[in-house]
Backbone as JSON, one array per atom type, in Angstrom:
{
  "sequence": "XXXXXXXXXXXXXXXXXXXXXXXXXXXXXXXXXXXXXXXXXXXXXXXXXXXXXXXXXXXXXXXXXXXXXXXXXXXXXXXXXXXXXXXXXXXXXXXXXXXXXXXXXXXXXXXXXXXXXXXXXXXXXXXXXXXXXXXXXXXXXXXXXXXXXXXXXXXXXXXXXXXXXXXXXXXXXXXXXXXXXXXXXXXXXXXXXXXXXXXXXXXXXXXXXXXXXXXXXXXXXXXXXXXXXXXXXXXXXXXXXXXXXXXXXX",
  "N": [[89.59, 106.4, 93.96], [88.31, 103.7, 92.14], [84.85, 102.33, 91.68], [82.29, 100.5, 90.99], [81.98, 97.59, 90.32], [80.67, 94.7, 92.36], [82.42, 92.82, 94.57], [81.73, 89.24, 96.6], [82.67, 88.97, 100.33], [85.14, 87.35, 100.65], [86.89, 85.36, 103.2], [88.31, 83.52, 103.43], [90.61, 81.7, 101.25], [93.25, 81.33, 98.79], [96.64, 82.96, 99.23], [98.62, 84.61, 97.35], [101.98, 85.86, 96.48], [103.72, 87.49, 94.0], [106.89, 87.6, 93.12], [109.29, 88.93, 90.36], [112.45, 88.73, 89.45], [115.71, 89.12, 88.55], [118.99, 88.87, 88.71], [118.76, 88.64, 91.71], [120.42, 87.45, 93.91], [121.13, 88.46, 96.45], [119.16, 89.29, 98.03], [117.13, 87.44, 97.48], [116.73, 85.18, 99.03], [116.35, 85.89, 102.07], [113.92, 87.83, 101.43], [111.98, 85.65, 100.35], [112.16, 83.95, 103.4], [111.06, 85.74, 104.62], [108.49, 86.99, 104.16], [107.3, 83.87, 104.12], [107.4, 83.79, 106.08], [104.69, 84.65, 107.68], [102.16, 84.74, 109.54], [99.48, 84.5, 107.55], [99.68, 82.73, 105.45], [101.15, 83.0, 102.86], [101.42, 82.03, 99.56], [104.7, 81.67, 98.0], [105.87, 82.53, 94.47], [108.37, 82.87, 92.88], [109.77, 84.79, 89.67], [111.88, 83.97, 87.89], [114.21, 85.36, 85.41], [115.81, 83.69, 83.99], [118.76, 84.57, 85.76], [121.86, 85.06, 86.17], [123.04, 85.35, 88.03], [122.41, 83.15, 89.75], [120.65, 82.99, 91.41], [118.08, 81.3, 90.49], [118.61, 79.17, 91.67], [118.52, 79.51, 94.44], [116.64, 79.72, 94.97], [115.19, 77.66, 94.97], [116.39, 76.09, 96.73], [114.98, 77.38, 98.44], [113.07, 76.42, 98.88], [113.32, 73.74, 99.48], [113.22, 74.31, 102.42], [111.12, 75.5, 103.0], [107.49, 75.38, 102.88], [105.55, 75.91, 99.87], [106.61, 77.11, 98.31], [107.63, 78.62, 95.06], [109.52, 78.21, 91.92], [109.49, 79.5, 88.69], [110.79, 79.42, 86.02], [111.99, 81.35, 83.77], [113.24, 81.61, 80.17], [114.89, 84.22, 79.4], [115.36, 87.34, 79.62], [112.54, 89.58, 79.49], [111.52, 92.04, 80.54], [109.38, 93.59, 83.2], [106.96, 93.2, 82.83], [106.45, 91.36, 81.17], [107.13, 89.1, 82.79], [105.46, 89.34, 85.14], [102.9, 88.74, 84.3], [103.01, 86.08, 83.49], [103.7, 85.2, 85.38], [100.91, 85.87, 86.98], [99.26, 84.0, 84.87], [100.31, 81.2, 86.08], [99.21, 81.69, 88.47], [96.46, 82.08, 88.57], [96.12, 78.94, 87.12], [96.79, 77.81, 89.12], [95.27, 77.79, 90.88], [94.56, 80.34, 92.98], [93.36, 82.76, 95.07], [93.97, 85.24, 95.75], [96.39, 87.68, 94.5], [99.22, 88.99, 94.75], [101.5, 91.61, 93.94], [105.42, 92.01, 93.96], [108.28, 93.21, 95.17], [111.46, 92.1, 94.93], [114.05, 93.25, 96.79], [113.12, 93.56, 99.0], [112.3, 96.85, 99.11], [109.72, 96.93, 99.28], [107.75, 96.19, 102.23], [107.59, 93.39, 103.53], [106.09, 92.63, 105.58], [104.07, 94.42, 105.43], [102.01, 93.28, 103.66], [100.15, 91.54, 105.29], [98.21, 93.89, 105.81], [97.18, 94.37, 103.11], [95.84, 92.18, 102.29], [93.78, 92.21, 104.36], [92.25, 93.92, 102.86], [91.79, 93.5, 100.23], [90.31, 91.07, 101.3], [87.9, 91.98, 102.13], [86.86, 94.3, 101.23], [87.84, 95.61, 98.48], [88.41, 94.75, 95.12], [91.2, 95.13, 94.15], [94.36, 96.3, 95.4], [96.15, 98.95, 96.58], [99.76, 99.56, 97.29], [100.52, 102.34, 98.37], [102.78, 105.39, 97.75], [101.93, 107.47, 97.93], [100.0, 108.32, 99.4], [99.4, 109.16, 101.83], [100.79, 112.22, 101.73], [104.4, 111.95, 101.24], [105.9, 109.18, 101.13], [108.66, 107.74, 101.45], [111.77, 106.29, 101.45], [115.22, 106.95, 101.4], [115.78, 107.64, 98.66], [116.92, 109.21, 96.21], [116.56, 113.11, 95.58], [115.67, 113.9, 93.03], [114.51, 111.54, 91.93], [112.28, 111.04, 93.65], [110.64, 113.1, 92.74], [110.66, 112.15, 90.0], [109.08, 110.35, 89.92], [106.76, 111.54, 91.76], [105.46, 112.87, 90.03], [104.89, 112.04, 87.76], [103.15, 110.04, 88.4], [101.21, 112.38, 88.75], [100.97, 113.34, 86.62], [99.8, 110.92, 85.07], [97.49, 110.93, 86.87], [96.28, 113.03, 85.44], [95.91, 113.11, 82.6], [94.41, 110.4, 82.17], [92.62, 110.41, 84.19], [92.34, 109.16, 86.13], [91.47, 108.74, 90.03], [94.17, 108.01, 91.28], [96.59, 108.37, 93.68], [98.88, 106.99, 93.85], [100.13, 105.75, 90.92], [102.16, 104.35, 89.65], [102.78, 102.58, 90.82], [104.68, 99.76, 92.26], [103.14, 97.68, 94.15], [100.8, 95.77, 94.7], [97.93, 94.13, 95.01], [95.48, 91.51, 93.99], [92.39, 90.91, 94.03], [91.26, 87.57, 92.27], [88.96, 87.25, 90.18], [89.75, 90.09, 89.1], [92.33, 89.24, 87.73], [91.03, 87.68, 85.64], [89.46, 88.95, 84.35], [91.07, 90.62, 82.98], [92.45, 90.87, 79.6], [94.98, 89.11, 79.23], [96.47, 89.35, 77.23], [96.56, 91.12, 76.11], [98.17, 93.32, 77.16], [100.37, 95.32, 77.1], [102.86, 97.09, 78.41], [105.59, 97.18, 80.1], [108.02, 97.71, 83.49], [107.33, 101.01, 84.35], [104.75, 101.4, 82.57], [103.73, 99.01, 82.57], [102.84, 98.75, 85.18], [101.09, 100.99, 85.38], [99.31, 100.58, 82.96], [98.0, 98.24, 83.74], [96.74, 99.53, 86.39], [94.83, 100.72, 84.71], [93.16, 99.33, 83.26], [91.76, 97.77, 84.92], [90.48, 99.83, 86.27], [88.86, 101.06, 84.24], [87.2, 98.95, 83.96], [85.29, 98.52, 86.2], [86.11, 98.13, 88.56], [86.76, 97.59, 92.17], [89.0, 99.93, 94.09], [91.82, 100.06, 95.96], [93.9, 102.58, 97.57], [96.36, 101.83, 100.25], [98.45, 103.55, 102.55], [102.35, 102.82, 103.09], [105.41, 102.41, 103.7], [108.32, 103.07, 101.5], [111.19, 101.86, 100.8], [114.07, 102.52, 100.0], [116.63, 99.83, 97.81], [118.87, 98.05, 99.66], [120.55, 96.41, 98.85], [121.92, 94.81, 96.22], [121.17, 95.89, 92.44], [119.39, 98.3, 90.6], [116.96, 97.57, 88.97], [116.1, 100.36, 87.13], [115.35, 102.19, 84.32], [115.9, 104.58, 81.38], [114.63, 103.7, 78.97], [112.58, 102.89, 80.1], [111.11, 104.32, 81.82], [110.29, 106.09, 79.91], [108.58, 104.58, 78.42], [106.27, 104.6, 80.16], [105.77, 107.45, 80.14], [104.78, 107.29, 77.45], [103.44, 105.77, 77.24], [100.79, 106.42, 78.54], [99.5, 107.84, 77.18], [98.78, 106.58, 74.97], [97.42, 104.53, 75.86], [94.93, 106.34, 76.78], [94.18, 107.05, 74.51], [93.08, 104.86, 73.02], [91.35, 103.9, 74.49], [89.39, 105.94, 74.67], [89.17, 105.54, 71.04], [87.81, 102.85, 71.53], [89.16, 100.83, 71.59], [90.44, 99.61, 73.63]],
  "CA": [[89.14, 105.02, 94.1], [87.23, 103.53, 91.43], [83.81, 102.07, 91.86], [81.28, 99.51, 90.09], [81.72, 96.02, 90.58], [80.89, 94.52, 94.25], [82.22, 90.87, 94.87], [81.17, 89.26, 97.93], [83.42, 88.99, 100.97], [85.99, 85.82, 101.08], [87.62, 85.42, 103.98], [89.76, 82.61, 103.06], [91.03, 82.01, 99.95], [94.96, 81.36, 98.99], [97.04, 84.25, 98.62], [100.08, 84.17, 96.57], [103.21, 86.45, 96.1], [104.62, 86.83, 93.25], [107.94, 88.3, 93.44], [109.7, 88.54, 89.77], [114.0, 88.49, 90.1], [116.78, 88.88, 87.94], [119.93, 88.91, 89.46], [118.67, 89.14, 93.21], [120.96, 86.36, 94.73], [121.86, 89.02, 97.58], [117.71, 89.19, 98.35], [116.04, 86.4, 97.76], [116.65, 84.07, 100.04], [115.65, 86.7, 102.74], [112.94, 87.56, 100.75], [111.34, 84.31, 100.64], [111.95, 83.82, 104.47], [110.33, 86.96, 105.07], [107.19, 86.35, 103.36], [106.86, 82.64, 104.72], [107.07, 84.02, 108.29], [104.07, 85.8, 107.96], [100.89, 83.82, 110.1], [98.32, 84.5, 106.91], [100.08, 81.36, 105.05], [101.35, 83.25, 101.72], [102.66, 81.02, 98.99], [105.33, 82.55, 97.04], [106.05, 82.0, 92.94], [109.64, 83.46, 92.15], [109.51, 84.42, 88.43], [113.31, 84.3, 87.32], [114.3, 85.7, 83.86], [117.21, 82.93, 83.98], [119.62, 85.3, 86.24], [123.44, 84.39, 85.78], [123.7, 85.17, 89.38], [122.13, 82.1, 90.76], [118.77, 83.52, 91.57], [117.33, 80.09, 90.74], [119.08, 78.03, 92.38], [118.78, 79.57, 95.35], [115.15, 79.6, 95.15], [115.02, 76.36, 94.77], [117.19, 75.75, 98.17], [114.73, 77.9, 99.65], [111.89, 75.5, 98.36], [113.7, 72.65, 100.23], [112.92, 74.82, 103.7], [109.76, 76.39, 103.12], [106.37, 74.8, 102.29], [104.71, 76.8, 99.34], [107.71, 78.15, 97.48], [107.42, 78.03, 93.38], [109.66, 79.2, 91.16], [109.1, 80.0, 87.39], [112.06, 80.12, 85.22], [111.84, 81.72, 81.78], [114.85, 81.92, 79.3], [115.71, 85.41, 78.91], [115.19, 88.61, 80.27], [111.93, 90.25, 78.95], [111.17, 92.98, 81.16], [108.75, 93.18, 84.24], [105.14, 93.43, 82.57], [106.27, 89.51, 80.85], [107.5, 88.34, 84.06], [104.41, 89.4, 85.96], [102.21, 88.1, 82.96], [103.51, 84.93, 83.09], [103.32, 84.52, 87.15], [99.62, 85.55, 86.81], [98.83, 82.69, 84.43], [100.35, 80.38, 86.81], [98.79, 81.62, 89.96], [95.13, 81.04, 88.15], [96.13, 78.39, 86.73], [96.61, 76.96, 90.0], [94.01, 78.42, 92.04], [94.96, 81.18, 93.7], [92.2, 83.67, 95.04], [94.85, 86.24, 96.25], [97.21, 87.6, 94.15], [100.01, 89.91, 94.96], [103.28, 91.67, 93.37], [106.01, 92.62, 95.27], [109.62, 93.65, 94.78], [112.83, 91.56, 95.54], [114.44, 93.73, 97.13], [112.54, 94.91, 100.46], [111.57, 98.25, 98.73], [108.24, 96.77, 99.75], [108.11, 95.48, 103.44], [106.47, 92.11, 103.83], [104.83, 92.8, 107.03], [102.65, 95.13, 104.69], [101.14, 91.94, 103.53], [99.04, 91.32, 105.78], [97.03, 94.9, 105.21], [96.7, 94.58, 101.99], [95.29, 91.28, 101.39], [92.19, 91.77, 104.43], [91.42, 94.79, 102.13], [90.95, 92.53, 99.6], [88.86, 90.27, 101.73], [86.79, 92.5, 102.5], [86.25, 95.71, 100.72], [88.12, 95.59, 96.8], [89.24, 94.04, 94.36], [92.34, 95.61, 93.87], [94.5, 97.09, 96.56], [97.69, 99.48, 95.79], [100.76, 99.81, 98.38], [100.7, 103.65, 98.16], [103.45, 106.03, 98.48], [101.72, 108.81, 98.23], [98.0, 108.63, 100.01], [99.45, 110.2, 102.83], [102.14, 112.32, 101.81], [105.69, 111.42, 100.23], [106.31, 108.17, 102.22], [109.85, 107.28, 100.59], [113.14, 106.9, 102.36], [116.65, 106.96, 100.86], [115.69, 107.45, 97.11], [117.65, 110.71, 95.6], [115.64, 113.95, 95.59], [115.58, 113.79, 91.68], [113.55, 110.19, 91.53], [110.94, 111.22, 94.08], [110.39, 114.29, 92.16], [110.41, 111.59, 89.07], [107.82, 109.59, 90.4], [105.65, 111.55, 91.75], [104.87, 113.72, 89.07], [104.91, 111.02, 86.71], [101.97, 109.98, 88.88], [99.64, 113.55, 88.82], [100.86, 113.12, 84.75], [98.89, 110.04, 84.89], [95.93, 111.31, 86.54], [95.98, 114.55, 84.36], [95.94, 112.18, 81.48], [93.56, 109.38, 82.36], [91.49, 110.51, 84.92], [92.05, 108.03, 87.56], [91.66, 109.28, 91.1], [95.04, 107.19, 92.11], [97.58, 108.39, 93.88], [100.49, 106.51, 93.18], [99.51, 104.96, 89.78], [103.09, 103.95, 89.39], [103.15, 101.64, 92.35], [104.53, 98.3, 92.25], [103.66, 96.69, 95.43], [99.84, 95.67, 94.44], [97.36, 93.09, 94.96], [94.32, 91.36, 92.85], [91.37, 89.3, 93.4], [91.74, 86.41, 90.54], [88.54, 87.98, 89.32], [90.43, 90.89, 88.29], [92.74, 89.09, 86.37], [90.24, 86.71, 84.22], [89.01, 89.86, 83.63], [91.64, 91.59, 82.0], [92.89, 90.13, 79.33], [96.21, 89.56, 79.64], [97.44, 88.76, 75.77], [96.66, 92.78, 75.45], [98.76, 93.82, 78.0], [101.84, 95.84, 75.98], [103.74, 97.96, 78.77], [106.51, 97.16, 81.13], [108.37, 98.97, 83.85], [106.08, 102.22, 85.0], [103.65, 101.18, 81.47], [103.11, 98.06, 82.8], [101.89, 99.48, 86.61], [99.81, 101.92, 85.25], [97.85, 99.79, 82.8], [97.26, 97.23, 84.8], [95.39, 99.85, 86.81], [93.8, 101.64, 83.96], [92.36, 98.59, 82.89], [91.18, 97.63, 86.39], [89.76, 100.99, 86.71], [87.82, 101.14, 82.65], [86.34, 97.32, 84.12], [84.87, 99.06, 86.93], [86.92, 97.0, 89.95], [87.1, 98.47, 93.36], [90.63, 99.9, 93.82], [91.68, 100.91, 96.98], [94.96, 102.35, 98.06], [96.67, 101.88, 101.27], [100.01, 103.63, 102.47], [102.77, 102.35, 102.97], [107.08, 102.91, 103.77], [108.9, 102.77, 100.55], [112.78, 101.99, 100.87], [115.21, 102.27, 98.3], [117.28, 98.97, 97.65], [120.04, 98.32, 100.04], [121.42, 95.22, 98.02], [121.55, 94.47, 94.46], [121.35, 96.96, 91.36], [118.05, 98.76, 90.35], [116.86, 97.73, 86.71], [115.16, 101.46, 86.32], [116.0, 102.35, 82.84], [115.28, 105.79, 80.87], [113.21, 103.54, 78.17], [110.92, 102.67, 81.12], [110.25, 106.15, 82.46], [109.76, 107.04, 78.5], [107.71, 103.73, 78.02], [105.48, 105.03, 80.88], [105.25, 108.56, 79.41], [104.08, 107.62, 75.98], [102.24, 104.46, 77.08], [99.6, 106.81, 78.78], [99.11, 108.48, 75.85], [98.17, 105.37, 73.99], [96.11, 103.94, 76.62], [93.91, 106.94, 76.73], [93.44, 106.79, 72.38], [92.63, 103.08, 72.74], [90.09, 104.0, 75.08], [88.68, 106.75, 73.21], [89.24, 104.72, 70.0], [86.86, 101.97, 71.83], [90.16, 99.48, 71.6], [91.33, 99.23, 75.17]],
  "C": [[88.09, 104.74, 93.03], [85.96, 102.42, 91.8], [83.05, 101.21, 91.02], [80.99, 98.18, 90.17], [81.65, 95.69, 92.22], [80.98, 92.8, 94.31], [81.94, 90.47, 96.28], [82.38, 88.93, 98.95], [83.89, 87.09, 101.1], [86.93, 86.14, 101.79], [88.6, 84.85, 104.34], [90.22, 82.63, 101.88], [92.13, 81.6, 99.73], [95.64, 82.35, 98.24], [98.2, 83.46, 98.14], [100.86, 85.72, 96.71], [103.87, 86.14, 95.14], [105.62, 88.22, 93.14], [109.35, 88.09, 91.94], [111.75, 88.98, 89.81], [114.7, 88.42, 88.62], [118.13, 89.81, 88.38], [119.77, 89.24, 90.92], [119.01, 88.06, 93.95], [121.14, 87.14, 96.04], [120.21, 89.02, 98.48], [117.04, 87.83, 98.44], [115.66, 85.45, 98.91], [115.74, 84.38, 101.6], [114.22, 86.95, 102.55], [111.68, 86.36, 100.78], [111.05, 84.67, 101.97], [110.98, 84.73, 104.7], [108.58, 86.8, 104.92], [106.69, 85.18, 103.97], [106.9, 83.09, 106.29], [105.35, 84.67, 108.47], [102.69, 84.66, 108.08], [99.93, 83.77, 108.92], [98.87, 83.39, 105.38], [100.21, 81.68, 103.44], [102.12, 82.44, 101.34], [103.43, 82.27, 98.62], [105.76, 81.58, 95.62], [107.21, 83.32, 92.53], [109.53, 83.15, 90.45], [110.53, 85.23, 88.13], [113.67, 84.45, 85.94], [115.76, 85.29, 83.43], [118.39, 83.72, 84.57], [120.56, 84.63, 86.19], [124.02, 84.07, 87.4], [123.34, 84.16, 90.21], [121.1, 81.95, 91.08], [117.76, 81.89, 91.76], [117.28, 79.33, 92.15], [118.53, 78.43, 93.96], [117.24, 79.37, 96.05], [114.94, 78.0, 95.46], [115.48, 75.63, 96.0], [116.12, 76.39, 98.92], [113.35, 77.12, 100.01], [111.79, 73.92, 99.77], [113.18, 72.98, 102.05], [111.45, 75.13, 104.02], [108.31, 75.6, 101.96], [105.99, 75.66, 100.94], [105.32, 77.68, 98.42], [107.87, 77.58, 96.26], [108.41, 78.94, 92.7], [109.32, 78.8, 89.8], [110.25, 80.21, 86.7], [111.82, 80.08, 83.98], [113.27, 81.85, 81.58], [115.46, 82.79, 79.18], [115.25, 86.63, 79.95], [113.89, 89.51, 79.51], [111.04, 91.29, 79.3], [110.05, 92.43, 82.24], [107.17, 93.05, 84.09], [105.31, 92.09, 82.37], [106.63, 88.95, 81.64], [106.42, 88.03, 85.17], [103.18, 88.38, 85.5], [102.05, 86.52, 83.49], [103.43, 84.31, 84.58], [101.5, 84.41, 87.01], [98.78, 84.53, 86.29], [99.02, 81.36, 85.56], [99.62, 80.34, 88.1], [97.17, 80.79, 89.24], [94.86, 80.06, 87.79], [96.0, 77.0, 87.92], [95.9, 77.4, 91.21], [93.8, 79.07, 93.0], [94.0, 82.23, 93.68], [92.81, 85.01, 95.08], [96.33, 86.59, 95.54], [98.27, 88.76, 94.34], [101.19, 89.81, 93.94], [103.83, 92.69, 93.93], [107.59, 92.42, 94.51], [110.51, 92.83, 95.59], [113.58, 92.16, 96.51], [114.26, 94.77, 98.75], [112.33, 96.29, 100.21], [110.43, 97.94, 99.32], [108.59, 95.64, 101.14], [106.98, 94.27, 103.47], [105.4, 92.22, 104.84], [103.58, 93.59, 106.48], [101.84, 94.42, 104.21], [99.76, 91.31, 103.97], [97.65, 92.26, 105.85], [96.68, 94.82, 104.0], [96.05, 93.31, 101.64], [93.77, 91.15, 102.87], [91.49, 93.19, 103.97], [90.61, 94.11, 100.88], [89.86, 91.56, 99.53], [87.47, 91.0, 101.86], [86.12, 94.07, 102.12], [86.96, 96.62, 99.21], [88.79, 94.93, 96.42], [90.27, 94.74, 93.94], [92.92, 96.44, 94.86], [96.23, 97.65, 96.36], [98.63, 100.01, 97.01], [100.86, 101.28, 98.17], [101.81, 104.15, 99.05], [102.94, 107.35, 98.81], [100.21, 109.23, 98.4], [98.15, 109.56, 100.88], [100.7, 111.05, 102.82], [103.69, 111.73, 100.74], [106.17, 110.24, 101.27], [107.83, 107.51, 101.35], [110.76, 107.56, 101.4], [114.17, 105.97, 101.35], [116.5, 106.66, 99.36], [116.19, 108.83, 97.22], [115.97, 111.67, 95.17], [115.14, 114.05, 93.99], [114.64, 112.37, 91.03], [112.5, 110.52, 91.98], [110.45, 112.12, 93.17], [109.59, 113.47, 90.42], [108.8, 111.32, 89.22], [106.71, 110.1, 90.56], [105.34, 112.52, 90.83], [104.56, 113.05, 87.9], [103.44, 110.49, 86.69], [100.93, 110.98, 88.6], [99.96, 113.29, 87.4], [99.83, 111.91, 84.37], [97.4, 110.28, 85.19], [95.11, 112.44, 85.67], [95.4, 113.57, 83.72], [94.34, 110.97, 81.27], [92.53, 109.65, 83.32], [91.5, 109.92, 86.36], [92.24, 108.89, 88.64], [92.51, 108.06, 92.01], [96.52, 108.15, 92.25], [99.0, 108.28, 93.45], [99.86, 105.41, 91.77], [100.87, 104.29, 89.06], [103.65, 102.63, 90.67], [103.57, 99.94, 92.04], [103.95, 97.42, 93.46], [101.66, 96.67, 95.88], [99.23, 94.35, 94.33], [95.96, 92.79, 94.3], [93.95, 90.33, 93.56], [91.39, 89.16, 92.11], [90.61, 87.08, 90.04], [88.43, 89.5, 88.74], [91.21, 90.39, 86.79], [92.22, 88.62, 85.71], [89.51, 87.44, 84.1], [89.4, 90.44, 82.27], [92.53, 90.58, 81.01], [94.33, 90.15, 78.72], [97.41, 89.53, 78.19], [97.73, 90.07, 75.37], [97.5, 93.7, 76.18], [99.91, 94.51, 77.31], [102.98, 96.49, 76.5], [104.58, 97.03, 79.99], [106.77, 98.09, 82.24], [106.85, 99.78, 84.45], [105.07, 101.96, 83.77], [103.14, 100.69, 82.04], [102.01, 98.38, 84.24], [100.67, 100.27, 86.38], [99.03, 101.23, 84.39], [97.37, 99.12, 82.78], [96.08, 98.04, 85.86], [94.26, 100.34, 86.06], [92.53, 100.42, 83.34], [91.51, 98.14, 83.87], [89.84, 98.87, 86.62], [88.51, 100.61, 85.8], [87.0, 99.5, 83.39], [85.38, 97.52, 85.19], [84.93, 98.46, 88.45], [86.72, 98.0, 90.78], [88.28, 98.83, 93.63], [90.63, 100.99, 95.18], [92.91, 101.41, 97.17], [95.27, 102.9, 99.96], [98.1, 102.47, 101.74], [100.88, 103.25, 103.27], [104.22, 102.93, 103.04], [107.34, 102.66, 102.62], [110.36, 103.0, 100.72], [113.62, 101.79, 99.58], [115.82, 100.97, 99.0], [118.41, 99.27, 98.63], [121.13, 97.4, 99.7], [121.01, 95.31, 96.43], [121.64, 96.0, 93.57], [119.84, 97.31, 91.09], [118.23, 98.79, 88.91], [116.12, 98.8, 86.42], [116.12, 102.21, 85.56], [115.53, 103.94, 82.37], [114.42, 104.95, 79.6], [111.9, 103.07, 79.04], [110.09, 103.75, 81.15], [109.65, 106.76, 81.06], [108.12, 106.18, 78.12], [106.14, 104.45, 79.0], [104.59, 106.76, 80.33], [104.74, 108.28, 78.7], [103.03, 106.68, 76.36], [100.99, 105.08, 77.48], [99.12, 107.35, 78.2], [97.74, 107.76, 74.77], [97.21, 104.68, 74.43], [94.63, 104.85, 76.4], [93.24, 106.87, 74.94], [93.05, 105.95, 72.29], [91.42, 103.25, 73.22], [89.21, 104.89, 74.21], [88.29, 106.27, 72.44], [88.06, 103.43, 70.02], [87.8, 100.69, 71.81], [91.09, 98.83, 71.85], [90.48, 98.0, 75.35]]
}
């Protein structure tokens, strides 16, 4: 857990979800619902990378049902660090104290939602869905990914130092003065890059970072965009993070 900054406790605030999509017509809609059921009055901001499969649209139907539902449509496909990027601007932009990111696909259970954002209220700025605080919490991923993952993870804290767990975690939330911290034009990794130095920068700023754990399910709809230039991007990117730092030009 890293240590240094102390903001003061807000107990309201407006959280957001942002949940970025390409090709998850078989999810979303669910998705959404899921999320809007939940008593602590999360918006959500779908940030679609123009999916062929509909994705929009459907968002957009789900808009018609549900108070608080935004989507975001960019032109192309430019991985998950410019998708996230690009939600974050919008959440601050529109005044969002609470910011979350969360996976299409129910890998991350909504109902977890509600722990992770009164950690935020009340004891850091940054709060990480952990799979592995207590344990290997993962069901129905192949013995060859967990194995990926989490070692990918102690490679990160070898590397960098951080005392995090899962430092590959997507399923993470920010007080806004995290992000108008970090600044987000320098941001360079995607994929497992993008996860980890979003925290490394979090960490080097001296945020509170807590993690909480958490079920992790593999996908039971749709296709999984994990790539071998991710998992590489992730390898080398911690490399580069740590020389920047060093270097003084993280």
């Amino acid at each position: 857990m890293a240590s240094g900054k102390t903001a003061p406790v807000n107990t309201s605030g407006r959280p957001l979800v942002i949940i970025p999509t390409y090709n998850e017509a078989e999810n979303i809609m669910d998705i959404v619902a899921a999320v809007k059921a939940l008593p602590e009055g999360f918006d959500v901001l779908v940030v679609d990378d123009n999916s062929p499969d509909g994705t929009a649209e459907l968002v957009r139907k789900a808009a018609q049902t549900h108070k608080g539902v935004h989507l975001l449509l960019r032109q192309k496909k430019e991985g998950l660090g410019k998708a996230y990027i690009a939600g974050f601007r919008w959440a601050l932009e529109h005044g969002y104290d609470y910011i979350f990111e969360m996976d299409a696909d129910f890998s991350h259970n909504p109902a977890d939602l509600p722990r992770l954002l009164e950690v935020l209220r009340t004891e850091a700025d940054m709060v990480i869905g952990s799979r592995y605080i207590s344990g290997v919490n993962v069901v129905n991923w192949p013995l060859s990914r967990v194995l990926l993952s989490y070692f990918a993870s102690w490679y990160v804290r070898l590397i960098t130092g951080m005392h995090i767990k899962d430092t590959t975690a997507g399923f993470v939330g920010y007080r806004r003065t995290v992000l108008e911290s970090i600044d987000l034009d320098r941001i360079q990794f995607s994929g497992y890059g993008f996860q980890i130095e979003m925290k490394y920068r979090a960490r080097s700023k001296g945020f509170r970072i807590r993690e909480i754990p958490i079920i992790f399910v593999n996908r039971q709809k749709g296709v999984s965009k994990m790539s071998g230039g991710i998992i590489t991007e992730g390898i080398l990117g911690v490399l580069r993070l740590k020389f920047k730092q060093l270097s003084g030009r993280l």
